[in-house]
Structure formats: C-alpha cells, structure tokens
N, C-alpha and C positions, 0 to 999 in steps of 0.2 A: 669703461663700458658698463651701462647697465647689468647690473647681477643680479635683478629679480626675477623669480620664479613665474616663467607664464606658461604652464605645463594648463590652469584652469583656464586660460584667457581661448575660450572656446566659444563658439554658441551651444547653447542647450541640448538642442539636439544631437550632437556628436556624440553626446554619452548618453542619450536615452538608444539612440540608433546600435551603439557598439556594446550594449548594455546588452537589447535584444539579438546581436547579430552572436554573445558570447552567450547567453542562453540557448541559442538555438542552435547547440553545435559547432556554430561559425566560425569561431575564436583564430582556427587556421587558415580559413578559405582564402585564398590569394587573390588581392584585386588590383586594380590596376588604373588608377586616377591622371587624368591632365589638369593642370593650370593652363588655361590660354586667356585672351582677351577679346573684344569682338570689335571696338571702336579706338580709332587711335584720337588720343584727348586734343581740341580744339581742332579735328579734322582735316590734321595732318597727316604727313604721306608715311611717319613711321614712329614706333616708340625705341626706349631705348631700356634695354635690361636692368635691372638694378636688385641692390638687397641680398644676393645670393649669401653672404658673408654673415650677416644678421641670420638668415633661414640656419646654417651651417653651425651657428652660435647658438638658437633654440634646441634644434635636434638633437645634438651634442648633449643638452641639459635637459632633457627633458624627461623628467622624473617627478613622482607624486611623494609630496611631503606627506608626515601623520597628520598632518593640519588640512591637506586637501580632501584624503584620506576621511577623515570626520565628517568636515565639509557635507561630501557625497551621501555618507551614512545618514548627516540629518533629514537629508533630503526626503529617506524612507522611500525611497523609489526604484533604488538598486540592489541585488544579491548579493549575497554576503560573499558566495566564490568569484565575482566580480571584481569584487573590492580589495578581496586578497590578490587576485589576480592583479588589479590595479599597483596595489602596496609594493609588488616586487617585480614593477614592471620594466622591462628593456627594450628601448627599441630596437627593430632588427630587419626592417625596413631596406628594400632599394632607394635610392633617387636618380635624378637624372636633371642638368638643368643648362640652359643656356648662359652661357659667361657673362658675365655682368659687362655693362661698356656694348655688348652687340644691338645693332639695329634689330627691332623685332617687329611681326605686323598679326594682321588680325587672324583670330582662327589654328595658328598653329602652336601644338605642344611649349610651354617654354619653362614649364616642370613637369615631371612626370615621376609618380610615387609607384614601386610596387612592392607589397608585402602585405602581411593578415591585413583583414580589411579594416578590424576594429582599429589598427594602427595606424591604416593610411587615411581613417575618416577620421578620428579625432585632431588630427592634424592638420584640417581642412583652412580654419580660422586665419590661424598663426600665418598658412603658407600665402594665402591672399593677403593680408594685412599686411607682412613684410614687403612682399612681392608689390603689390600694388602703389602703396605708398611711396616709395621710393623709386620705382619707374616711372611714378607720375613728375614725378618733382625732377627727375633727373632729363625726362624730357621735356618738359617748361623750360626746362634753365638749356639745355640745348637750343632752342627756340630762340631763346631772348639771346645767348651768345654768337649763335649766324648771324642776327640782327644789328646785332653792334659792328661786324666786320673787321675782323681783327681788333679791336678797340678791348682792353681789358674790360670782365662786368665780375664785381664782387656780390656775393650775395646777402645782403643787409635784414633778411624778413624774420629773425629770430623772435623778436618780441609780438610778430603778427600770427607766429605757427598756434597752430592746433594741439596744442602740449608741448610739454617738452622734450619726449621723445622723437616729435613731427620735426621741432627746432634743430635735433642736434641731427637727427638722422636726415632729413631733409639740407642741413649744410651738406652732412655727406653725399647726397645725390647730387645735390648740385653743383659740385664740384667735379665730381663724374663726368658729368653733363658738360664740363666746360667753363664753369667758372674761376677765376684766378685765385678766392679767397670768401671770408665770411667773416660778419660781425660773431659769431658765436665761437666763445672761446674754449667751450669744452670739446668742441669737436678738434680745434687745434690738438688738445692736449690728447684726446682718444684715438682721433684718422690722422693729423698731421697736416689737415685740410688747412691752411696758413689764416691766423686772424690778423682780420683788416680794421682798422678805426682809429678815428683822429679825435674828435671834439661832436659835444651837443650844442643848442641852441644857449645852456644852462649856462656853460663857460662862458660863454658871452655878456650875458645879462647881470653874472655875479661882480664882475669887473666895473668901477666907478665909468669908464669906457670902453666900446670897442678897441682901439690902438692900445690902453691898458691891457686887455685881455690877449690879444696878437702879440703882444711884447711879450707878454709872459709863457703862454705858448711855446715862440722861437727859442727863448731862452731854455725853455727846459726839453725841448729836442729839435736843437738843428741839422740834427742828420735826417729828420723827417717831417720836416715841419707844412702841413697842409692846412690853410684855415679856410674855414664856414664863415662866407661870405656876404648871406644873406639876411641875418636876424635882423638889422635895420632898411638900409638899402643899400642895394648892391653897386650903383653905381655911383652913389653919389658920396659915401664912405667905405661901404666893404672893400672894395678894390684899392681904392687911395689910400686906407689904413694899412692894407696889405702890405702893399708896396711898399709903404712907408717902413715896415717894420722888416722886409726883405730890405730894406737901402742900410738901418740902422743896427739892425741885430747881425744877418745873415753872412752881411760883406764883409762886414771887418773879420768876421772869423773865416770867409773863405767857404763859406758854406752858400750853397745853392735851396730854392722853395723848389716842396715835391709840388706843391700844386694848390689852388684852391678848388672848393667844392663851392655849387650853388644847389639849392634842394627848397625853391616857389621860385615864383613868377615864371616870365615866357624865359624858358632856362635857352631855347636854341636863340633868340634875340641879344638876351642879356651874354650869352657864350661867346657871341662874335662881338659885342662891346669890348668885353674883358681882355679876350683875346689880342685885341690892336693896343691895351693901355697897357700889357704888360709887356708887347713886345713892344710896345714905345721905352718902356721904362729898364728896356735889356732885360729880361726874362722871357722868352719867345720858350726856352725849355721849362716854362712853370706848366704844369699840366692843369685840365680846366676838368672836374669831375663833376658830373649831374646825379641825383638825385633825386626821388618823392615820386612815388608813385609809378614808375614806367614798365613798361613791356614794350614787350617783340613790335607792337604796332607804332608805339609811339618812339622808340629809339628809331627804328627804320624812319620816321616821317621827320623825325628832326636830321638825322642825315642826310635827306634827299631834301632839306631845306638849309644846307648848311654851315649847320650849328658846328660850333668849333669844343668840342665834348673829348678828351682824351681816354674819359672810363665813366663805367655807369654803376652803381649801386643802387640795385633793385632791390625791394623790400618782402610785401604782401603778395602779388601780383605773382612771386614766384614760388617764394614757401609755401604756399597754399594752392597753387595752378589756378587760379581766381576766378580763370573765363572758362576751365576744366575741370574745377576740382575733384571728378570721382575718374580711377583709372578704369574701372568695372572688369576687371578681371573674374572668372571664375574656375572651379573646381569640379571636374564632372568622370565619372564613373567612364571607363574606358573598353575594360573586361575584367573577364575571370578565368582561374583558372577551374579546370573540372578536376576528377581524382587521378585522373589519368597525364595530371600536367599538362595537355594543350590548353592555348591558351583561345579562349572562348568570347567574340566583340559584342558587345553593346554599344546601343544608341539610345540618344533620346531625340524622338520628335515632337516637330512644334508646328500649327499651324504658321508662326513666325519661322520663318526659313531660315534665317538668322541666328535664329536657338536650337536648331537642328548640327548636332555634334557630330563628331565624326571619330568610328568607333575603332578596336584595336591595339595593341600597343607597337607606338609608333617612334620613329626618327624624321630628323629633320635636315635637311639638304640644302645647302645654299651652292648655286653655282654662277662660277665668276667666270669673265672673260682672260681667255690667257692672253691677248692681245696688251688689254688698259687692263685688268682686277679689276674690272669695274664689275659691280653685283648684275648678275641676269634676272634670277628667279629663286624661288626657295621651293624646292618640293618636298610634300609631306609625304613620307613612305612608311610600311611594316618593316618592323624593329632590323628584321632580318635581311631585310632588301640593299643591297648596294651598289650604288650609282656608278656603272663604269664608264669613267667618262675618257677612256683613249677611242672609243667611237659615240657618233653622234645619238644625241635623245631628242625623246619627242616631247614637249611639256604643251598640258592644255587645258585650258581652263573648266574647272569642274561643275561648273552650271551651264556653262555655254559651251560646250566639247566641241562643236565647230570649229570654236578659238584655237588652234594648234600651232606649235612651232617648231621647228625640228633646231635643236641648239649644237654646236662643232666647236672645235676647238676652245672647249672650255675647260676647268677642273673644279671638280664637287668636294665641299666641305661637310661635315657630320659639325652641326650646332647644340646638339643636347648630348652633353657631357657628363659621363659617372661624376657622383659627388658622395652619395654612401653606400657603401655594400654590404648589405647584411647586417645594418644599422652602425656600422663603423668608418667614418672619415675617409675618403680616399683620395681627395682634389685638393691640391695646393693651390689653395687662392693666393693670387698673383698682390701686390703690395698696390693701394688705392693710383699712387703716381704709374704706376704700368697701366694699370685698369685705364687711365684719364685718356694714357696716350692710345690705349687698345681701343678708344673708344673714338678718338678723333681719326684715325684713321679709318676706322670700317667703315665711318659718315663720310671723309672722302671719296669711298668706293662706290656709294650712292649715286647713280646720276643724278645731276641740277635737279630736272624734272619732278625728283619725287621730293626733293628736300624745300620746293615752292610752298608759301605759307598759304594760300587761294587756290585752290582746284589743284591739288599735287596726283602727279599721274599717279594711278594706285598701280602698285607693284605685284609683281606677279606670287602668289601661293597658291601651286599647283598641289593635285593629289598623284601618286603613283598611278596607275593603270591597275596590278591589282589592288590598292585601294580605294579605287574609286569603284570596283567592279565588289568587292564586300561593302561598305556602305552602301551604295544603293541595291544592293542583292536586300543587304535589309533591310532599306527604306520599302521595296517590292513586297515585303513579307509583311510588314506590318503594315501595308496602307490598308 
C-alpha cells in the first residue's frame, strides 16, 4: 500500500480557513460536515460506495512532518501558535460512513465528520478524492458487469488510468464493482484483487511466425494457455494456427485451451466464426474473450446480436468512467455546536435548488420489504431520530410532499456507520471478498426498475418530518 504522507494533499484554503478559524478562538468549536453526491455518474438509477478503507488509512496517518511544518512557515501566511499547534497535532475527530459495497443515491449523507472545525475542514480534500474516485469506478465497472450477464469482465484499463494511484485503486474498485480480475499486478499483490493476462500483440510479431509464437506460448503454460488471435487475421490464420497448436501441443499432454481472445475488427461477427471452427475442431469448451475498447453499451449490443463472447476485458472506458469521468461529490457544513453543546443546523442556499443542502446532523435509513428484502426507500433523519418500524410510516417526497406513502410490513436499517471516535478507529472493515459479495447482493435488492441503463426509475430519498420541518423553517428564515 501506498506510504506517502498526504496530510498537505489539500486545497489552499483549508489551511488559510483553519488558520483564521484558530486565530479566532475557534480551534474548539464543534462542526459538523456531510460528504454527499448530487448526480449519479452516466444517469443512472444508483452509485455504489467505495474507498472507505483508503479514507480509514489517511486519517489513521495523518500527521504533519517538520518538512510540512516548514513548508507552511515559508509561506509567511500563518501564526506561529498555528504551526505549533500544527507540529503536535492529533486527530480527534468523529466519523461516520456508509459501508463500502452499498448502493447509494443522490443528496444523502454518505460521510459524515464531527469534531473542531479546523479538523474537520482540512480534511475536506482527502475525504472527496478518496470517496469519489473510487465510487466512480466502482460504479462503471458495476455497469459494464450487469451488461455482460453473468459473463466474467476483467478489468484491463491500468495503463489508460490517470496515475498510478487511479490504476491501482481503481482495480480496486472495480472489483468491488463486480469484476472478476485486473491486469494490474500491484493490486493483486496489495487487495488480493486476482491478476489476469495472457500475451501482447509483441509476442506475436517477435516469433519468425504466428503458429511459432502459439507453440511456444502452449509449451510454457499449458495449464493456461489463451492466445491473441488477432495481430494478422483472425480467420484466415489466427484461429487455424490456434487449433493447430491446441491439436499438437495441448493433446498429447492432456491438457485442454482456456480460450482465445480477439481485441479489432467486428469481434461479435468474427466470435460466432471462431466459435463453429473450434467446436468443429472439439474444443466447444475453449472460451472466446473480446477485448478494445468496450462498455456497458456496446457489450449489451453485441449480446443481443449474438456474439459468442465467454468474458470481456474492458480497458479505458472503465478506469477512467469515460462517458462519466467526474463523481461530483461534495463536502458541506452541516452544523454547529454552541457552548452549551446543542447542536445548532446550517444550510446553504442556492438559486439552483439542487445546491440547496440539507441542514443538521443526520442518519440515514434504508427500508426493505420484509416480504422479498427488496429496498423501498431511504430516509434522511436527525441523528437521534429512530425509525420504528413494527408499525407503519409515512415516507414523502420533500419537494413534492403531495407524494406520500404509508410503508407496513417493512424493517429499517441505519447506513452510516461509526468509523472513528474521538479520532481513534473503531470499524472493522470487512476483508475486499466480503465487501464484493456485500455488494452484489444489496444490488440484487434493487428492483430491475432502477438498475435500467435509460430512464432508471429514480429511487426514493425521503426526508424525516422533523427534518423536513427544520430545513425548510430555514429556508423561511432566510428567504
């Protein structure tokens, strides 16, 4: 795992803001921050939590070296009881966050900091970057995995990421997400996330022949022997070289071909060729793997034309969320407290309704049907509020409050989960394979409806009653 220091990896302002909030007295004042999101990436019906393990690994570390220390001092900008402040500093912070692997959607809590404010605002950066980068990728690669249909998809985009933190952490999400494996082999060695790969284009081309290059290949692993089909032509020697080296290496040892890949031309065309020449040639168990270029749109279009594809190996398209790339997560002041410890709501308003927050500190409520588990609704409550759910509720939509439903025979889950108290660790994150499977299961509890890639019914996120009755008491107050 990465062991560098990102205690600076801030923006600017976090420490001109905690600078003046520790001049003025502030240093103790108790605030109370959300992370939420406001759009789910390519205008799908949900995202999917990720990174909490990464955030839990900053926090943990986070400490100013003498070197950041200096740093600061050249800057000539900040006080010297600042800076000592800085030098010996602790964090001592709440958290609170939604478990990685849960479906999430727009608008509600899915971290939540409280503690002195200068703490919980320099930590602003960090909690987006992680949070957001690896939610985004971990719901792409969800995306592309529905798409395939049971069909294994590995994820191949390491040399297309946006650093190499994007590379390794992003395998990690997208294995979350659902995918079977990765070309990137540090993550194997760091998460356990299994690396995948056979051969380049390179292997091929260095060999006096193709069928030279396949021979030598099978020879040096017939327990796994998959060749790249395509550097000449696929039909007219990739395949027939194949076989040839399946008939002459493979049989006599008793060993069976895991597969070939093809990665250009019309791969769903050339898939159902391959297909009929290898189960003419008795290999009907060789598997047919596509590659270059694909997503969610174009795996689903080659299956409903179909193409004979046994797994997919996505590249760019997924390390990077391509047609998504930004998760827009933000970070926004929630309350305070006064000296008298209540705890006191802010909002911010926006001519855009959209960026109109929703103030307090709060919990988050999912309720399932006791019937099917299947998910009904989430509502957003105060901290203190608890959903009894052995009698019926009423949930309604908080712009449209006409919208109402009265929900029965359900049971209510709490989604944002202690994670540190009092700046010290308290959540046993669960091992990346529990996470995978914690995660395909809550998207089973999904109805269909909302997991469609085109007009997904948007899902309900209600607000409590009394919080919908404080927010807009202070949206009244400040119009």
């Amino acid at each position: 795992m990465d062991k560098n220091n990102y205690t600076l990896l801030t923006d600017f302002y976090e420490f001109t803001m905690a600078n003046g909030f520790f001049n003025k007295g502030y240093r103790d004042k108790i605030a109370y921050f959300d992370m939420f999101f406001r759009r789910v990436p390519d205008d799908g019906g949900f995202a999917i939590m990720a990174g909490v393990q990464q955030l839990i690994e900053y926090l943990k570390n986070l400490s100013f070296t003498a070197e950041d220390i200096e740093y600061l001092r050249s800057r000539d900008m900040f006080s010297g009881a600042f800076l000592d402040y800085l030098a010996n500093f602790k964090f001592t912070c709440d958290v609170w966050a939604v478990p990685e692997g849960t479906p999430i959607f727009p608008h509600e809590p899915i971290v939540v900091v409280r503690g002195p404010v200068v703490e919980a605002q320099f930590i602003e950066t960090m909690i987006l970057l992680t949070i957001n980068h690896q939610s985004l990728i971990a719901t792409k690669a969800n995306r592309i995995v529905r798409a395939a249909e049971g069909r294994p998809v590995m994820e191949f985009g390491s040399r297309r990421a946006q650093g190499y933190n994007a590379a390794i952490l992003g395998a990690r999400a997208a294995y979350l997400g659902g995918c079977v494996g990765t070309a990137c082999t540090v993550s194997d060695r760091d998460f356990g996330v299994p690396a995948l790969g056979t051969m380049a284009h390179s292997w091929i081309q260095l060999f006096d022949s193709e069928y030279e290059a396949f021979k030598a290949y099978a020879e040096a692993y017939p327990d796994n022997c998959t060749l790249l089909i395509d550097t000449y032509n696929v039909l007219k020697s990739g395949i027939p070289n194949a076989i040839k080296v399946f008939d002459e290496v493979l049989k006599p040892l008793g060993k069976r071909p895991k597969g070939v890949r093809i990665d250009s031309g019309d791969i769903t065309y050339l898939s159902k060729k391959c297909r009929k020449m290898l189960d003419d040639a008795g290999y009907p168990d060789c598997g047919i793997v596509a590659s270059n270029s694909l997503d969610e749109y174009i795996i689903r279009d080659m299956i409903i034309q179909g193409a004979k594809i046994d797994s997919f190996g996505v590249g760019e398209r997924l390390v990077t969320s391509k047609s998504a790339p930004v998760f827009g997560g933000v970070y926004k002041l929630a309350a305070v407290e006064n000296d008298n410890g209540e705890v006191v709501p802010k909002i911010k308003i926006s001519e855009n309704v959209e960026k109109i927050t929703t103030p307090g500190f709060k919990q988050v409520y999912r309720l399932y049907s006791r019937e099917s588990s299947a998910a009904i609704a989430d509502v957003i409550t105060l901290h203190d509020e608890v959903i009894d759910d052995s009698k019926p509720y009423e949930i309604f939509d908080p712009e449209h409050t006409w919208k109402r439903k009265t929900v029965t025979d359900f049971y209510a889950r709490p989604l944002l989960k202690p994670i540190f108290e009092k700046g010290e660790c308290v959540y046993d994150q669960p091992s990346l394979e529990a996470l995978r499977e914690y995660c395909r299961m809550e998207i089973d509890g999904l109805w269909d409806e909302v997991k469609r890639f085109e007009n997904p019914h948007t899902y309900y996120v209600d607000l409590s009653q009394k919080l919908w009755d404080m927010k807009y008491g202070l949206l009244g107050k400040y119009k």
